[in-house]
C-alpha positions as CSV (number, residue, x, y, z in Angstrom):
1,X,-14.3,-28.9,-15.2
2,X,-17.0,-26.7,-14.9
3,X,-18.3,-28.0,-11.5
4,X,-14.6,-27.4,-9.8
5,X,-14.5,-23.5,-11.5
6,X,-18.4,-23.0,-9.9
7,X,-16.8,-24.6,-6.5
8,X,-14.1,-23.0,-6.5
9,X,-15.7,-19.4,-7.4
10,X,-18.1,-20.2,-4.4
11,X,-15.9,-21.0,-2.0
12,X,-13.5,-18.0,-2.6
13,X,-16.8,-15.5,-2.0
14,X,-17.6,-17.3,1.1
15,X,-13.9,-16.7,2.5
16,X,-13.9,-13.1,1.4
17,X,-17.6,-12.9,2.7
18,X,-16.5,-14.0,6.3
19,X,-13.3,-11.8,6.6
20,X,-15.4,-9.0,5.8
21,X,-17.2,-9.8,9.1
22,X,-16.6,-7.3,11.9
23,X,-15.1,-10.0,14.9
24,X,-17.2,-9.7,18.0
25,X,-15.7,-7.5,20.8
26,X,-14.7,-8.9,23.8
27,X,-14.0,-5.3,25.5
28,X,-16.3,-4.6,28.3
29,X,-18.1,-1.1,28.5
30,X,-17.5,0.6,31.9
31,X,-20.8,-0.2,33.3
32,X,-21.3,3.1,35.3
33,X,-24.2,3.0,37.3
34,X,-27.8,4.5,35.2
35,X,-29.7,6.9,37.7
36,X,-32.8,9.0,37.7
37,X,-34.4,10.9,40.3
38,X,-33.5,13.4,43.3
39,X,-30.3,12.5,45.7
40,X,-30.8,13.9,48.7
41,X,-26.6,15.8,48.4
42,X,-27.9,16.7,44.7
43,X,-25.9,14.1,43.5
44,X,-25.7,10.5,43.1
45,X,-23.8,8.1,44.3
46,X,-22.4,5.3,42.2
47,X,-20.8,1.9,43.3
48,X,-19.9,-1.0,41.9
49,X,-22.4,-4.2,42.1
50,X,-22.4,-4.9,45.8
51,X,-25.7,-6.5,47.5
52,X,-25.7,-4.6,50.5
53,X,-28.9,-4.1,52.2
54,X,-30.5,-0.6,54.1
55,X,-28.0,1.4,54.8
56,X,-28.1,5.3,55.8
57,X,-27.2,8.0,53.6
58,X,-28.4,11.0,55.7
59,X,-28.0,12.4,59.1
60,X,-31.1,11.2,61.1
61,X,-32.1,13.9,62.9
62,X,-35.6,14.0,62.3
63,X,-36.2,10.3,62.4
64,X,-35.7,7.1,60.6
65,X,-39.1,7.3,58.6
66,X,-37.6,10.8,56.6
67,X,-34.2,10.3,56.2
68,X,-33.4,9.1,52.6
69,X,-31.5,5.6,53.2
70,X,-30.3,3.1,50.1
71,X,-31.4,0.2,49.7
72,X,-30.0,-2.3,47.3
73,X,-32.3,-4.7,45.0
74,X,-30.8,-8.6,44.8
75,X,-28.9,-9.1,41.6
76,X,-31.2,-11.2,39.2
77,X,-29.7,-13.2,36.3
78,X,-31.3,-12.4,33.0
79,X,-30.8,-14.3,29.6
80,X,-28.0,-11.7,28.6
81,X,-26.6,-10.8,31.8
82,X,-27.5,-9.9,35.8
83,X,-29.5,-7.4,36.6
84,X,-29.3,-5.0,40.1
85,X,-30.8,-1.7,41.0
86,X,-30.5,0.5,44.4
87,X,-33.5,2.8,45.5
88,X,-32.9,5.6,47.7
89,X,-35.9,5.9,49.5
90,X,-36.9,9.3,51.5
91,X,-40.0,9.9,53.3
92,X,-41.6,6.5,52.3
93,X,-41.2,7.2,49.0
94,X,-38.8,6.4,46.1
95,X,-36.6,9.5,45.0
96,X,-33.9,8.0,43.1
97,X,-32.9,4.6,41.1
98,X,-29.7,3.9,39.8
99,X,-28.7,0.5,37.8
100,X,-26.0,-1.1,39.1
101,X,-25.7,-3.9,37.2
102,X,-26.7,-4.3,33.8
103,X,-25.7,-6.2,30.5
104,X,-23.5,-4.6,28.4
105,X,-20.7,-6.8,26.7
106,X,-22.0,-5.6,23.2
107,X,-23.0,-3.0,21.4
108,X,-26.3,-4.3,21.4
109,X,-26.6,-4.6,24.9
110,X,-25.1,-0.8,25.1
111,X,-27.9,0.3,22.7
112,X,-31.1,-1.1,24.5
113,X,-30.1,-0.4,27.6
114,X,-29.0,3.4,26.6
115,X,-33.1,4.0,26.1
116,X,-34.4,1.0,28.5
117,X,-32.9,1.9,31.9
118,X,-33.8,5.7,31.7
119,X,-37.2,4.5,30.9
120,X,-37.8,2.0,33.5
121,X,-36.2,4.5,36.4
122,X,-38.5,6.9,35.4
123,X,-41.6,4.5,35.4
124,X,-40.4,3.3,38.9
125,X,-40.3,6.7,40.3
126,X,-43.8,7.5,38.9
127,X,-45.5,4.2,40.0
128,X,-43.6,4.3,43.3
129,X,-43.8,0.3,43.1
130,X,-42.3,-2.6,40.9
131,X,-45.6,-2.5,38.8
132,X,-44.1,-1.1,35.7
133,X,-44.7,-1.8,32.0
134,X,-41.6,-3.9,30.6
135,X,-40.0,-1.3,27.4
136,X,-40.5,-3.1,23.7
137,X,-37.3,-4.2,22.8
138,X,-35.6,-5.0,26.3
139,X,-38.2,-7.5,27.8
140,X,-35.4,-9.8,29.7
141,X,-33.6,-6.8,31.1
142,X,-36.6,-5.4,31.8
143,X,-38.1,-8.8,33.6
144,X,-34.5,-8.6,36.2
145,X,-34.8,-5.1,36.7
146,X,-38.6,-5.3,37.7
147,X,-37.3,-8.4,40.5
148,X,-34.3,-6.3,41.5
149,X,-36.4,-3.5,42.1
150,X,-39.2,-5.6,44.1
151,X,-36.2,-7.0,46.0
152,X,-35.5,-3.4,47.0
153,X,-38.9,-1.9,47.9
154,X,-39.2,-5.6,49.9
155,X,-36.3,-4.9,52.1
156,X,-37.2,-1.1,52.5
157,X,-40.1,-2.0,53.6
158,X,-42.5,-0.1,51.2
């Protein structure tokens, strides 16, 4: 008699315990694209994911060396999700980096990547180059978004 009260006591708390438990969301975050740096309009230009390659985003009248042109990284498949960036590259150097793909199904996701992405556009801009420090905390998005970025500076020829 004793056991089946004990059981029985047990079981109820572990019912209440899992209904208490938020469910997980299913809702996807508008993933709208994560840039830092100068556009050459003074603003920047957001898309969706596509994997397009060089393509001109100035008039070229002084030459194809100084007009800033987009490039966009491949998209690279991370643990929690794929990974793309585009570089708008000016001069021979990098003045802009948006994120145009990232994981964020989660809140979780949404949280490091709030802090992560900022970070690592900034570090790209700095370095001019893919050799960046992964942030603590974000190491797979970090790891697609360093290939993506290589990708990029590869086919811009930098």
């Amino acid at each position: 008699m004793r056991r089946i009260v004990i059981t029985s006591a047990a079981t109820v708390s572990g019912v209440v315990l899992l209904l208490s438990l938020k469910p997980h969301s299913d809702a996807t975050a508008s993933q709208a694209p994560v840039s830092t740096g100068t556009s050459p309009g003074g603003s920047t230009t957001g898309a969706g994911g596509g994997s397009s390659g060089a393509t001109p985003s100035a008039a070229s009248g002084s030459g194809p060396s100084t007009a800033a042109r987009s490039v966009t990284g491949e998209s690279k498949q991370t643990r929690f999700g794929p990974v793309q960036v585009k570089i708008t590259v000016e001069g021979g150097k990098i003045t802009n980096v948006t994120v145009l793909r990232y994981p964020s199904d989660n809140r979780k996701d949404q949280q490091i990547n709030s802090y992560a992405l900022p970070t690592l556009n900034q570090e790209a801009i700095s370095a001019q180059s893919a050799e960046i420090d992964a942030v603590s905390g974000a190491t797979f998005t970090s790891g697609g978004y360093i290939g993506s970025l290589q990708s990029a500076i590869d086919k811009a020829g930098l």
